[in-house]
C-alpha distance (Angstrom), angle and dihedral (degrees) to the residues before:
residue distance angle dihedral
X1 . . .
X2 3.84 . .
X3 4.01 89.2 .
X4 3.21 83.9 49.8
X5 3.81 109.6 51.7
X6 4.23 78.8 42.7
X7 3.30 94.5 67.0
X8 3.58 92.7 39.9
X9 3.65 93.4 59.0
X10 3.97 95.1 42.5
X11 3.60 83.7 58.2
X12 3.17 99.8 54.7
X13 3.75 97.5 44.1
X14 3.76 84.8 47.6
X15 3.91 85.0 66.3
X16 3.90 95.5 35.4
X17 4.04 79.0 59.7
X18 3.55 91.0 52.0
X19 4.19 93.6 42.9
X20 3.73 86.9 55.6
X21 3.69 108.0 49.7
X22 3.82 74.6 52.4
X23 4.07 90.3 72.7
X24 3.79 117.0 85.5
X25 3.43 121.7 -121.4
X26 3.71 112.9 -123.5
X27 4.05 113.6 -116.1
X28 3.78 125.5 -177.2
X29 3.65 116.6 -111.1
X30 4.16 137.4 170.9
X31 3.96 113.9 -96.4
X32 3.87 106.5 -134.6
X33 3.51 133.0 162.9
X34 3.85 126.5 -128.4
X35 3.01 129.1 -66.3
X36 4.02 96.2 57.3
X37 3.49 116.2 -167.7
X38 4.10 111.2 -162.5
X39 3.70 111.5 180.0
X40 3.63 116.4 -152.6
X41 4.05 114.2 -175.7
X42 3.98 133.0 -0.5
X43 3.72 135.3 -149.5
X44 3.64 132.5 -170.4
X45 4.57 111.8 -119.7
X46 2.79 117.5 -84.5
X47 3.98 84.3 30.9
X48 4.14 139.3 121.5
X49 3.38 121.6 -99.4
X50 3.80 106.2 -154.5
X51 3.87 117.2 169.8
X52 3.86 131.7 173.9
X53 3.43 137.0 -176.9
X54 3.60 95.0 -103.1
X55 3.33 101.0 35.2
X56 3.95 97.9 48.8
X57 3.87 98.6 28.6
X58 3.55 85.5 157.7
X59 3.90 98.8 68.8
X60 4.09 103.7 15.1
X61 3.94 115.0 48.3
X62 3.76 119.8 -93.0
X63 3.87 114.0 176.1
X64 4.04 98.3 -154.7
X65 3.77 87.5 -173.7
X66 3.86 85.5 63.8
X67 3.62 105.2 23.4
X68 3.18 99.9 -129.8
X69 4.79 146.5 80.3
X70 3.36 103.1 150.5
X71 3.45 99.5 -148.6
X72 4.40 133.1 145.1
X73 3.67 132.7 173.7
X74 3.95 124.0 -179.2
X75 3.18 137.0 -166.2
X76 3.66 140.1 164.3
X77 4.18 117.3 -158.1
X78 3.34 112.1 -157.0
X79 3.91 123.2 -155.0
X80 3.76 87.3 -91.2
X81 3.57 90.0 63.4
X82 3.64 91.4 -114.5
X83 3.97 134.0 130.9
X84 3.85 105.2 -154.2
X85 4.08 127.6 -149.8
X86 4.17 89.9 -98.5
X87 4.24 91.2 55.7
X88 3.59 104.6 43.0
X89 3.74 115.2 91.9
X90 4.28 136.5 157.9
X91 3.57 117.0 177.5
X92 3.98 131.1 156.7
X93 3.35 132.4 169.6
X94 4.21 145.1 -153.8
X95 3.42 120.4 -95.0
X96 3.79 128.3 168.9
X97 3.27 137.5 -116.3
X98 3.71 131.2 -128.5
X99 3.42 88.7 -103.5
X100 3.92 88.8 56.8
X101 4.23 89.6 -112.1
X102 3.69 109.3 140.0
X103 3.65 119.5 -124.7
X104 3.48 144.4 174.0
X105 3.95 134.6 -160.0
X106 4.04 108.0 -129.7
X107 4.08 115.8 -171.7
X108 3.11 92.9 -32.0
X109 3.42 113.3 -43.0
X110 4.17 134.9 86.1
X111 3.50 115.1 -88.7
X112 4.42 127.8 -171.9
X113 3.86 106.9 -143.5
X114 3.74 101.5 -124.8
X115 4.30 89.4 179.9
X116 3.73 133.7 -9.7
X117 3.94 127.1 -165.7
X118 3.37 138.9 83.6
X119 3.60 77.6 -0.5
X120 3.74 142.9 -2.3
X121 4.20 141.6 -105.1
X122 4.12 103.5 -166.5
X123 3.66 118.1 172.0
X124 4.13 120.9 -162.5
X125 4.01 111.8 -110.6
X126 4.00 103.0 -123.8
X127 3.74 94.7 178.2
X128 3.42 129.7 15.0
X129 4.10 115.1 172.2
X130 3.51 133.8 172.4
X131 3.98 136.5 -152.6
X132 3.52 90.1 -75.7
X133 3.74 95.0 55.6
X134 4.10 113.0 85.8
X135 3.65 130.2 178.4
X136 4.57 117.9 -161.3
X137 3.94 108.2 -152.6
X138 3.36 122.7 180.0
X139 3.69 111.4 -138.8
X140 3.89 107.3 -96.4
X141 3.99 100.1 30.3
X142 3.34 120.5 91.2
X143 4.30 130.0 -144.6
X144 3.74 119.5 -130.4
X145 3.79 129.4 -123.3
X146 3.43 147.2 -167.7
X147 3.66 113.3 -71.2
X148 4.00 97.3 14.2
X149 3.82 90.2 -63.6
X150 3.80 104.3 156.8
X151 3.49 133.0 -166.3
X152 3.78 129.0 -166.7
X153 3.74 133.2 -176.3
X154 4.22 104.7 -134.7
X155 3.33 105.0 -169.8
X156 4.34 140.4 -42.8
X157 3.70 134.5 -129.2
X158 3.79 110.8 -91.5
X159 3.71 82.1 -125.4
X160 3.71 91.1 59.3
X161 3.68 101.3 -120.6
X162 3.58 115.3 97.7
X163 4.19 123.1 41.6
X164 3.78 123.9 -175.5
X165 3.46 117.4 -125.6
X166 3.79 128.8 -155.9
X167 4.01 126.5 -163.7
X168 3.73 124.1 -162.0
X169 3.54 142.5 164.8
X170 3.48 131.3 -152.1
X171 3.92 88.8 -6.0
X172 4.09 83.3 -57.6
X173 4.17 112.0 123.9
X174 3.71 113.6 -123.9
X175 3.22 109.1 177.2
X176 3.84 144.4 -38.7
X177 3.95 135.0 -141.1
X178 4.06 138.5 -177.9
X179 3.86 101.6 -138.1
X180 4.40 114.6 -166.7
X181 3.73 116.3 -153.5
X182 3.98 81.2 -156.1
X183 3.28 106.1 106.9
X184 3.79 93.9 -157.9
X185 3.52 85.0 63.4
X186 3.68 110.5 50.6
X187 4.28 138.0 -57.0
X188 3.73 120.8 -58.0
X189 3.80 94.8 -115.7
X190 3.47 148.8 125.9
X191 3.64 119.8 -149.3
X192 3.51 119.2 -175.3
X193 4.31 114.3 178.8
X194 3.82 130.0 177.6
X195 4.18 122.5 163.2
X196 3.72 105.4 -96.7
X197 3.99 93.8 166.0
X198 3.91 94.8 62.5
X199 3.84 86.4 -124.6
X200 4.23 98.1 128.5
X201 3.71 87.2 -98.1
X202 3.96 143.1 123.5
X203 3.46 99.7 -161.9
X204 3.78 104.6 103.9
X205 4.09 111.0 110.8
X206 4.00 104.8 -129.5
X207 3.47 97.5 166.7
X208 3.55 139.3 15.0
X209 3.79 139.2 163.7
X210 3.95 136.5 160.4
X211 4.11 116.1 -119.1
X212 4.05 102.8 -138.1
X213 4.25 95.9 174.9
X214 3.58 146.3 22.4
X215 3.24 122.0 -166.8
X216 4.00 140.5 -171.7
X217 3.33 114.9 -179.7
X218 3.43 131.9 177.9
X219 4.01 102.6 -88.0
X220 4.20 91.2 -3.6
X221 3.53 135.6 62.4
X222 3.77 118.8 -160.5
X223 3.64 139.4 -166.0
X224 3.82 124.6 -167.7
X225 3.98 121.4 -167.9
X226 3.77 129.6 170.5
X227 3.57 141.8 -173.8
X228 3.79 98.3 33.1
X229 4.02 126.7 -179.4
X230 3.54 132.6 -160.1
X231 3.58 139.9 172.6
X232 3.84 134.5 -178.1
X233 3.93 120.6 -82.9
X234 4.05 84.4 -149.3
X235 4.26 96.6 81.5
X236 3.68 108.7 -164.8
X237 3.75 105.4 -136.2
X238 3.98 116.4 -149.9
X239 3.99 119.0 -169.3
X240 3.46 128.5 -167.3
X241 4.08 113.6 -93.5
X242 3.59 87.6 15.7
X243 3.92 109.0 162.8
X244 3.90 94.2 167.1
X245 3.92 101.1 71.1
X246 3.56 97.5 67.6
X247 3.60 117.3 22.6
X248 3.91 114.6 -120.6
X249 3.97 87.6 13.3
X250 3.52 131.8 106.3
X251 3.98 120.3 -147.5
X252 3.76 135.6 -149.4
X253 3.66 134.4 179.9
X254 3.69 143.3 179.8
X255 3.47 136.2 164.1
X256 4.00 105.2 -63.9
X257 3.73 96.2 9.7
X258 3.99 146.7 63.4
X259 3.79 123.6 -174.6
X260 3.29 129.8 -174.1
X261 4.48 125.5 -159.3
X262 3.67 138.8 161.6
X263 3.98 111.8 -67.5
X264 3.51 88.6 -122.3
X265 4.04 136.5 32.8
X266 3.58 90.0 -136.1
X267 4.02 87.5 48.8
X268 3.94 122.4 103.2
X269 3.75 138.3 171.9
X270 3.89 107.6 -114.2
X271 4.06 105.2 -146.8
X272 3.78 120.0 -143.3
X273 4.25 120.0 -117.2
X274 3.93 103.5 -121.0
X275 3.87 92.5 -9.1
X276 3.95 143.0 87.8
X277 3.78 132.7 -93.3
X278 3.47 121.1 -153.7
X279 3.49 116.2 -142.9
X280 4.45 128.1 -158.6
X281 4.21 78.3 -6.1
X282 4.02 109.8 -53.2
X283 4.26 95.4 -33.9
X284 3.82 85.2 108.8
X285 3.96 142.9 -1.9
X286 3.07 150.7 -177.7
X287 3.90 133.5 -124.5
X288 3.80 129.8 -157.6
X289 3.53 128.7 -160.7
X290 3.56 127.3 -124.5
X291 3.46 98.8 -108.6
X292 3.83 94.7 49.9
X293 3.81 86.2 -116.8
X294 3.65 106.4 112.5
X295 3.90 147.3 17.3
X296 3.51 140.4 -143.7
X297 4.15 129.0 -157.5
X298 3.64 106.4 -145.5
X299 3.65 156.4 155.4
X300 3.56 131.0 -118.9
X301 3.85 111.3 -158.1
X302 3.82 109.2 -167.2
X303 3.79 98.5 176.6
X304 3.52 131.2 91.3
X305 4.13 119.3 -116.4
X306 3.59 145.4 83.9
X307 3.75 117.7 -53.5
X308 3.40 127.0 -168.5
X309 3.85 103.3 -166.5
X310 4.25 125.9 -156.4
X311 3.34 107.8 -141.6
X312 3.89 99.1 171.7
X313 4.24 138.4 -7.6
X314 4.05 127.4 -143.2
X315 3.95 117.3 176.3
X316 4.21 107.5 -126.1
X317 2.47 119.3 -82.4
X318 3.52 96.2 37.7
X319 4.15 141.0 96.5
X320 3.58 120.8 -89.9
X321 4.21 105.3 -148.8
X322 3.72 109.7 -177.1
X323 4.06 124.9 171.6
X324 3.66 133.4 166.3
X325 3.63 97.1 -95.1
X326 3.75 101.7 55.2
X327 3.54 97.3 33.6
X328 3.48 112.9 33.2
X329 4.33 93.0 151.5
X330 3.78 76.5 65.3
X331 3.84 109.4 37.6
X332 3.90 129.4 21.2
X333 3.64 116.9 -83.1
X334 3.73 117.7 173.4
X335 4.07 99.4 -149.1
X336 4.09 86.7 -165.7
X337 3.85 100.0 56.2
X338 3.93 93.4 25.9
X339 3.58 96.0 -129.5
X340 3.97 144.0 100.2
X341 4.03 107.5 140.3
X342 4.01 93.1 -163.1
X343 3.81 106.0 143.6
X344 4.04 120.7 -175.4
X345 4.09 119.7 -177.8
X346 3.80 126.8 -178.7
X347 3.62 134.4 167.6
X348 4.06 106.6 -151.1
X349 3.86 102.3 -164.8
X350 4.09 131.3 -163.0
X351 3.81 92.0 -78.5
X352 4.05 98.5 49.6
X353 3.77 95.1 -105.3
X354 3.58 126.0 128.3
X355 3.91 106.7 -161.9
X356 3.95 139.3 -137.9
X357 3.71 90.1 -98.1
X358 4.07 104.1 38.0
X359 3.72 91.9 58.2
X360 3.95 126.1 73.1
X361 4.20 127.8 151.0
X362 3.41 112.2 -161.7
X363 3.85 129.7 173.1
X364 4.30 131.5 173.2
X365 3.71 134.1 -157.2
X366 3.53 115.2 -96.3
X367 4.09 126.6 -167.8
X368 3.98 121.7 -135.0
X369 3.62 112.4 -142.0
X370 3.48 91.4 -85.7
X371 3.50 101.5 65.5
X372 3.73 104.0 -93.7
X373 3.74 129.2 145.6
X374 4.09 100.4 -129.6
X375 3.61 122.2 167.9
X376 3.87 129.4 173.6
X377 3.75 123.6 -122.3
X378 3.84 126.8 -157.6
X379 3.92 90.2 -32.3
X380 3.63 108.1 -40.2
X381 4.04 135.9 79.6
X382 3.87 124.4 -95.0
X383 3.71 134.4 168.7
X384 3.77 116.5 -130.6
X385 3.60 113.1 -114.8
X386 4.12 92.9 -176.5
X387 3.61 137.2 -16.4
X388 3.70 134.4 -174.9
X389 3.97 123.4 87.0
X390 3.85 86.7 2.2
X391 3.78 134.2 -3.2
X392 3.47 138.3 -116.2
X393 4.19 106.9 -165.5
X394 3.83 135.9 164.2
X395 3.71 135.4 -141.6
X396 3.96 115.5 -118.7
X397 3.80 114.2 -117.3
X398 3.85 98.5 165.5
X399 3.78 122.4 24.0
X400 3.95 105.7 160.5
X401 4.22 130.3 153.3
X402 3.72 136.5 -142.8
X403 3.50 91.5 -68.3
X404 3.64 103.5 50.0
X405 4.21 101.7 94.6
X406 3.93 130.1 179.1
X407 3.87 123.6 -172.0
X408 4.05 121.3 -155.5
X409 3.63 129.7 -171.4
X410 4.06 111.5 -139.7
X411 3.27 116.3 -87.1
X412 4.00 93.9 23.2
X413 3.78 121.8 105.8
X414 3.85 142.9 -140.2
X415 3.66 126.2 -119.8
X416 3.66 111.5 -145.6
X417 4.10 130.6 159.5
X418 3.86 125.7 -68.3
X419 3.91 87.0 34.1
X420 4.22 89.5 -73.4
X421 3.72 105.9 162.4
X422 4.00 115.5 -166.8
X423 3.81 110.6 -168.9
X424 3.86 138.7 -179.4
X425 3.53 111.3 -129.8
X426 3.55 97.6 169.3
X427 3.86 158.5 -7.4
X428 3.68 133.4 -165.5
X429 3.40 130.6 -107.0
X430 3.97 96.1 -108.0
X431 3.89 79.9 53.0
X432 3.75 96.7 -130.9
X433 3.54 105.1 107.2
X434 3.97 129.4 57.2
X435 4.00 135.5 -157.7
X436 3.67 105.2 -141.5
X437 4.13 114.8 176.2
X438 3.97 115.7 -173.0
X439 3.53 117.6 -146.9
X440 3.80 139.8 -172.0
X441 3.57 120.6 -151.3
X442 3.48 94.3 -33.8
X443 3.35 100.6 -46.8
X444 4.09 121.3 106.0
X445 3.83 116.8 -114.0
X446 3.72 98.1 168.1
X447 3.60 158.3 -11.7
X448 4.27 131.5 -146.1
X449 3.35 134.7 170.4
X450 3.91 111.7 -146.8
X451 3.98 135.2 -160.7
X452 3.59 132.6 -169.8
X453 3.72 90.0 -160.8
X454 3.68 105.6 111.7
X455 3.42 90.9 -154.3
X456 3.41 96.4 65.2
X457 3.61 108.4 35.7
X458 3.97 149.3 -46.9
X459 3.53 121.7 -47.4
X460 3.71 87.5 -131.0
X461 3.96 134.3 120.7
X462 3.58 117.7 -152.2
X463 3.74 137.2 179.4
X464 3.79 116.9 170.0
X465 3.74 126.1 -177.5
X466 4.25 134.0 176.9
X467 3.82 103.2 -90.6
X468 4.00 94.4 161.2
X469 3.90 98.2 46.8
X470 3.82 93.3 -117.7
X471 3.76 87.1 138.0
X472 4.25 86.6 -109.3
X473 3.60 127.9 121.4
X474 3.79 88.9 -153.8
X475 3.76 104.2 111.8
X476 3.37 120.4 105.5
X477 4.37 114.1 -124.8
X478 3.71 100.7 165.9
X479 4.11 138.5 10.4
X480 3.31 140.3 166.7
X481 3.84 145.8 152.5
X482 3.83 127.9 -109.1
X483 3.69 109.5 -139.2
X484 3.79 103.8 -179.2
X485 4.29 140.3 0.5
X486 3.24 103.0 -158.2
X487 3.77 114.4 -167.7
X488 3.69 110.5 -168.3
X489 3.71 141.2 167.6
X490 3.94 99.0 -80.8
X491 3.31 102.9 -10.3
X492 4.07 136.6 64.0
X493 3.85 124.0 -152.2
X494 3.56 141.2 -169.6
X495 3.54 126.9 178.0
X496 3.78 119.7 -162.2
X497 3.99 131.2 179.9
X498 3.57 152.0 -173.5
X499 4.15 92.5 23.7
X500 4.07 116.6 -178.9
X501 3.63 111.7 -157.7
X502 3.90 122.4 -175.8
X503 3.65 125.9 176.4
X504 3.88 128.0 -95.8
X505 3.70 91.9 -135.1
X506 3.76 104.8 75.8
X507 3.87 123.8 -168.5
X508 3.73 114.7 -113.3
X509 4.02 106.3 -148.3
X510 4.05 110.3 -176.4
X511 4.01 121.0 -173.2
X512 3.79 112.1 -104.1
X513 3.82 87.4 18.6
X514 3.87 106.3 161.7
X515 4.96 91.2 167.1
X516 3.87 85.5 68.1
X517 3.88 101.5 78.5
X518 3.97 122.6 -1.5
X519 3.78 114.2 -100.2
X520 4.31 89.8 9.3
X521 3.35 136.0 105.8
X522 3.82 123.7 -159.3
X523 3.93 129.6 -137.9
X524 3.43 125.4 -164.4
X525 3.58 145.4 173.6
X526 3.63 131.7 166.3
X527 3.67 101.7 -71.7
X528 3.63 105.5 19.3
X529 3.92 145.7 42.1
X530 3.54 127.8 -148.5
X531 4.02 126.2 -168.4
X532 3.72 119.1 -163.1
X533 4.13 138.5 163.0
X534 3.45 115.0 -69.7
X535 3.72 98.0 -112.3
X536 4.50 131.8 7.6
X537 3.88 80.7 -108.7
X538 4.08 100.9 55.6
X539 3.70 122.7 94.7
X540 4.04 130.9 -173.9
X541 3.45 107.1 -117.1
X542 4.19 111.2 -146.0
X543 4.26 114.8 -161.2
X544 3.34 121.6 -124.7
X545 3.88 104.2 -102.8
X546 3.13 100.4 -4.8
X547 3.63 144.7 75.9
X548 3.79 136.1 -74.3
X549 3.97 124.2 -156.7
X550 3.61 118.5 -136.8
X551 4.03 118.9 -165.6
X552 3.91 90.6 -2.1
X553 3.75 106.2 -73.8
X554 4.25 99.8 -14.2
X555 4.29 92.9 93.1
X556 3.51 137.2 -1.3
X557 3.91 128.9 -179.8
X558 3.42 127.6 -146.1
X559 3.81 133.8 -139.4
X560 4.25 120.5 -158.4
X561 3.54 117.3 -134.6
X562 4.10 90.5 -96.1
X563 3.76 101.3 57.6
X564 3.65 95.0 -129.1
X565 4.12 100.7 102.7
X566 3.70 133.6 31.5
X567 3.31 126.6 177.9
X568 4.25 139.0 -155.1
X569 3.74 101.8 -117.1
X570 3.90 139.6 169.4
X571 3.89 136.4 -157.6
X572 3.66 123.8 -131.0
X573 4.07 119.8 178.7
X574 4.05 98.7 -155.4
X575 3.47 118.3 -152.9
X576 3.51 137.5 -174.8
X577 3.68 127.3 -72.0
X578 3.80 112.7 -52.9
X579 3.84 134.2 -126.7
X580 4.01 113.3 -70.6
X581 3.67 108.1 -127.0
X582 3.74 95.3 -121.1
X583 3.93 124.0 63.5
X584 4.08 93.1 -134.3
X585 3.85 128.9 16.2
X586 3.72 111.3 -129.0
X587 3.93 134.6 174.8
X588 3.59 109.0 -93.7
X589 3.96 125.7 -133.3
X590 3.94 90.6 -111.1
X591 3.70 121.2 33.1
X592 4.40 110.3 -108.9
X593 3.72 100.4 62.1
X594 3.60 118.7 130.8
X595 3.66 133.9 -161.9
X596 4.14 97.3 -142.2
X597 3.07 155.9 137.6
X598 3.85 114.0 92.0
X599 4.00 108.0 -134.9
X600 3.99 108.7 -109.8
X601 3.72 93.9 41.7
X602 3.66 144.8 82.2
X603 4.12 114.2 -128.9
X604 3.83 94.6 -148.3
X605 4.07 94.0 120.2
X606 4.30 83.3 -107.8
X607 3.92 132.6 139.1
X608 4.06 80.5 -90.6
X609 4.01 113.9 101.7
X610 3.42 107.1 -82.8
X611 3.46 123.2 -140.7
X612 7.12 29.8 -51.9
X613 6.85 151.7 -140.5
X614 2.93 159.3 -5.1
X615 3.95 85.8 168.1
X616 3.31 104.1 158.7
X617 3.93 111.8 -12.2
X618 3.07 142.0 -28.2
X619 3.95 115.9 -70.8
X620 3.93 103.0 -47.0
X621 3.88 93.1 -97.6
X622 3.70 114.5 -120.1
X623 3.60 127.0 -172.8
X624 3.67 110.2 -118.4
X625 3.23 122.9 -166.5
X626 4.23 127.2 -131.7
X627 3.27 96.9 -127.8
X628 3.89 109.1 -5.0
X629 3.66 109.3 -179.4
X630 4.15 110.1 -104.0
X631 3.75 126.4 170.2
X632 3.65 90.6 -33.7
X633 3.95 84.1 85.6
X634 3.40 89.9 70.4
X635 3.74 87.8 71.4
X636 4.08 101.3 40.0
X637 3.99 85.9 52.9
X638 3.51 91.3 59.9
X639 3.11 95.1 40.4
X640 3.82 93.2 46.5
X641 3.82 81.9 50.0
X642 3.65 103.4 55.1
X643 4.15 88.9 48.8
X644 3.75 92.0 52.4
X645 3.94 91.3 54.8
X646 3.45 95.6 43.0
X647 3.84 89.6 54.6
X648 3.26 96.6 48.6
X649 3.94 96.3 45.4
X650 4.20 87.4 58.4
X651 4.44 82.9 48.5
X652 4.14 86.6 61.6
C-alpha cells in the first residue's frame, strides 16, 4: 500500500509542478493610457531617417530569439517637410529560421512566407512558442487565441496517451485530431493545414504544437502541450507593381526581396508642423516638432495590452551604448528643445554579467529655451529644483507651449497627474479676472485671483511650494497663462495655456549616495550625475531568457533562450483612453482650443503618453487559457490526494 500511496503522491506533485509553472510571475511595468506613443529614432530637418531592424527593434521587427528581421526604411526630410520619390525606401527580406521555416518581417511585425515568386502569400505569426513554453488544459476547456482561434481538449484515452483535439475559429470547427504521446504509436503533434496560397490546396501549416503529457487523474484529466505555432488564416498577398496595397505606394517583389516607393517620381510625403504622419496606414509615423527642427519615427499603439518594447540589440558578448538621441523609447529625449543628455553603457559578457567597470549612467542639465535648468532622469523629464553638493529635482507632469489651450466652465475642474485638481471658482462680472484654487487630492494648496487686464497685472497663475526643504515657499509647482474670461449669457469661460506642472515630491540625489537604488551608488557634481555598482567587486547578473531589472522598474534587458543577444527593453501596461482634463467639452469663443491633456501624462509631443506604440507588434500574443488552472490547484491536489488514499486504504 505504501508503494502505492508513493506513487500516488509523486503524481500528484508531478501535476502540482506543472499547475505552478502555470502562474505568472509578476513584473513591473509603466501604467499608460491609450493612445501610446513610443518613439524609436530622431533626426535633425533637413536630416536622414535610416532605421533597421536591429537598430530600431522597437518600430521594424527584430526576432532576438533568431537574431535576425531584415527590415530598412529611409527617408530624407527636407526643410520643407517633405520626403521626395528619390528618398523614400522600404525593403525587407527572408531569412530562416533555425528550424529552416522561411520568414519575413513586414512593417513591423513577423510574418511566415506561405509562397514567394512572381509574387508573395505571407501570413502574420500570432504565436510562436518554444520548448520552454507549456500550456495545462483540463480536458473540456478550451484556450483562447488571437483572432477568436479556439482550441478545446475533447476527450483522452483512459490509458492516458492519446487526447483529441479540436480547433475552431470564431465558434466555426476546423478540424479535429487524436494525438498519442506513445511513441510506438505515432508523433506527439498537432498539425493543423488550410490553403492560404489560393492554389486548390490544404497544405499550408496554420497551427502546430507538440503534446508532452496526458494525464487521467482520479477526478481531473490534464493535457500539457508546449512549443505551439500559429499563423493567420487571412494571407496577405503582395504582387509585383502593386499600387493598391498601400495607398500612394508602389510595390515590388522578387524572390528574396519586397520594396516598397512612392507611386509616382513626382510623389512625396508632405510632413505635418507639430503633428503626426501616418505612414502605409498607422504601421509607422512620423512626428515633427514644433519648431520644424526635428523628427521622430514612431509608433502609435492604440490598443490596450501588455507591451514589452525593444528599444536597442547588442550580440553577447558585446556593449550595449544607449543615449538620448539614438534611443529615445529608452532614455528621455525632449523632441521640442532637442535635448536629453542621458547616457547608459554596459558591457554584457559570455557569462551574462555586466561588471563594476563596464557599466556607467550618466545624465547633464540641459536649459529649455526659456532659461530653465532641465535634466532627464532614468528615462523621463524633470526640472531641477537645486544642484550643487546634492540635488533637489522634480518630475514633469505638464510641459505644454503656446499652442496647447484648455477651456473650463466655472465651477468645473481639471484633472491633471499626481491627483492635482485646478478649478475655476469664479470670474467677475466685467469678465476679466478669474479665481483659480489648486488642489491636491482633496486637499487645498492654493488660491489666485488672475486678470488679463494689463493694466492691472500679469496674466500669470502661480502656485509655488518648498520642494528642496530650504524652509521657502519659493519654488515654482504649477503655471500657466489665462488667455480669456469670458462672461456670457449662461455660460462662463476661461481659457488658459501653456501650463508647466512639476510634482510636489521632489527627488533628493546626494553624492556618494548608496539608499537611492539597491546595489548603486550615486555621484554628483553640479552639472552632472553619475550612477555606478555599488562596490569594484559587484556585477549585474542577467537570466538566461529572461529579463533583468535595472533601477527598479526604469530599464530592463532581456536575454533569448541562446545567450547570444540581449536586448534593452521596457514594459508598458496600456490601458484604455484616459480622463480628458475638462469635465464637459464645449465650443470655444475662437476656433483652436482643445480640451487635453490626458491625466498621467505630460503633453510635450515626447516618447511619454500623450494625451503615447505600436513599436514593434502588436501585444506579444500569448495564449491564454479560459479557465487555466491557478492557485485553485492547490486545493483539487489535495483533494485529489486525500481520495486516492482513502481508496486505496478500503483495497488493503
Amino acid at each position: 500500500m505504501n508503494k502505492k500511496i508513493t506513487a500516488v503522491t509523486l503524481t500528484a506533485l508531478m501535476v502540482l509542478t506543472m499547475f505552478t509553472a502555470m502562474v505568472p510571475t509578476a513584473s513591473a511595468a509603466e501604467e499608460v493610457s491609450a493612445p501610446y506613443e513610443f518613439m524609436g529614432a530622431v533626426t535633425s530637418i533637413p536630416g536622414w531617417l535610416n532605421l533597421t531592424s536591429e537598430k530600431n527593434p522597437g518600430l521594424l521587427f527584430y526576432d532576438i530569439d533568431e537574431g535576425d528581421g531584415s527590415e530598412t526604411l529611409e527617408m530624407y526630410i527636407d526643410s520643407n517637410l517633405d520626403i521626395s520619390y528619390a528618398n523614400f525606401e522600404y525593403t525587407t527580406s527572408i531569412y530562416m529560421t533555425e528550424d529552416g521555416d522561411p520568414n519575413v518581417a513586414w512593417l513591423g511585425q513577423g510574418f511566415f512566407v506561405v509562397d514567394n515568386g512572381s509574387d508573395w502569400w505571407i501570413s502574420e505569426k500570432l504565436v510562436d512558442e518554444d520548448d520552454d513554453d507549456e500550456h495545462l488544459l483540463r480536458v473540456g476547456e478550451s484556450m483562447s487565441l488571437p483572432e477568436g482561434f479556439t482550441l478545446t481538449v475533447q476527450e483522452i484515452d483512459v490509458d492516458g496517451e492519446e487526447a483529441w483535439f479540436t480547433i475552431s475559429q470564431d465558434g466555426e470547427q476546423l478540424d479535429d485530431e487524436v494525438v498519442t504521446t506513445d511513441s510506438a504509436q505515432g508523433d506527439p503533434y498537432f498539425v493543423y493545414e488550410d490553403d492560404l496560397n489560393d492554389d486548390g490546396d490544404d497544405d499550408d501549416v496554420v497551427m502546430n504544437f507538440t503534446v508532452e503529457t496526458v494525464f487521467a487523474g482520479m477526478n481531473t484529466n490534464l493535457v500539457k502541450i508546449k512549443n505551439m505555432d500559429l499563423i493567420s488564416r487571412n494571407a496577405l498577398n503582395i504582387e509585383n507593381n502593386d499600387k493598391d496595397l498601400y495607398d500612394g505606394f508602389e510595390t515590388k517583389v522578387d524572390p528574396d526581396k519586397i520594396t516598397i516607393k512612392l507611386e509616382d517620381t513626382d510623389d512625396e510625403i508632405s510632413l505635418t508642423s507639430d503633428g503626426v504622419k501616418e505612414i502605409f496606414e498607422d504601421r509607422i509615423s512620423v512626428r515633427v516638432n514644433d519648431d520644424d527642427d526635428f523628427a521622430a519615427a514612431v509608433r502609435v499603439i492604440t490598443e490596450p495590452g501588455t507591451y514589452e518594447l525593444m528599444g536597442a540589440v547588442t550580440d553577447i558578448p558585446g556593449w550595449m551604448n544607449l543615449t538620448s538621441f539614438g534611443n529615445p523609447s529608452l532614455l528621455f529625449y525632449d523632441i521640442d528643445e532637442g535635448d536629453g543628455s542621458e547616457t547608459l553603457d554596459m558591457y554584457i559578457d559570455s557569462n551574462l554579467d555586466i561588471s563594476y567597470a563596464n557599466f556607467e549612467y550618466t545624465t547633464s542639465i540641459y536649459m529649455t529655451e526659456d532659461g530653465d535648468p532641465n535634466v532627464a532622469w532614468l528615462g523621463q523629464g524633470f526640472f531641477v529644483v537645486d544642484n550643487g553638493s546634492d540635488w533637489w529635482i522634480s518630475e514633469k507632469l505638464v510641459d505644454e507651449d503656446d499652442d496647447d489651450e484648455h477651456l473650463l466652465r466655472v465651477g468645473e475642474s481639471m484633472s491633471l497627474p499626481e491627483g492635482f485638481t485646478l478649478t475655476v471658482q469664479e470670474i467677475d462680472v466685467d469678465g476679466e479676472e478669474a479665481w483659480f484654487t489648486i488642489s491636491q487630492d482633496g486637499e487645498q494648496l492654493d488660491d489666485e485671483v488672475v486678470t488679463t487686464d494689463s493694466a492691472q497685472g500679469d496674466p500669470y497663475f502661480v502656485y509655488e511650494d518648498d520642494l528642496n526643504d530650504d524652509g521657502d515657499d519659493d519654488d515654482v509647482v504649477m503655471n500657466f497663462t489665462v488667455e480669456t474670461v469670458f462672461a456670457g449669457m449662461n455660460t462662463n469661460l476661461v481659457k488658459i495655456k501653456n501650463m508647466d506642472l512639476i510634482s510636489r515630491n521632489a527627488l533628493n540625489i546626494e553624492n556618494n549616495d548608496k539608499d537611492l537604488y539597491d546595489g548603486f551608488e550615486t555621484k554628483v557634481d553640479p552639472d552632472k550625475i553619475t550612477i555606478k555598482l555599488e562596490d569594484t567587486d559587484d556585477e549585474i547578473s542577467l537570466s538566461s531568457d529572461g529579463v533583468k531589472e535595472i533601477f527598479e522598474d526604469r530599464i530592463s534587458v532581456r536575454v533569448n533562450d541562446d545567450d547570444d543577444f540581449a536586448a534593452a527593453v521596457k514594459t508598458v501596461i496600456i490601458g484604455g483612453p484616459g480622463p480628458t482634463a475638462t469635465a464637459t467639452a464645449t465650443a470655444t469663443p475662437t476656433g483652436n482650443v482643445t480640451a487635453e491633456p490626458t491625466g498621467n501624462a505630460t503633453v510635450d509631443g515626447t516618447a511619454a503618453p500623450t494625451a503615447d506604440v505600436d513599436t514593434t507588434e502588436t501585444p506579444t500574443p500569448e495564449p491564454t487559457d479560459d479557465e487555466v488552472p491557478g492557485f485553485e490547484a492547490v486545493f483539487a491536489i489535495a483533494g485529489l490526494l486525500a481520495v486516492a488514499y482513502l481508496v486505496l486504504r478500503q483495497r488493503e
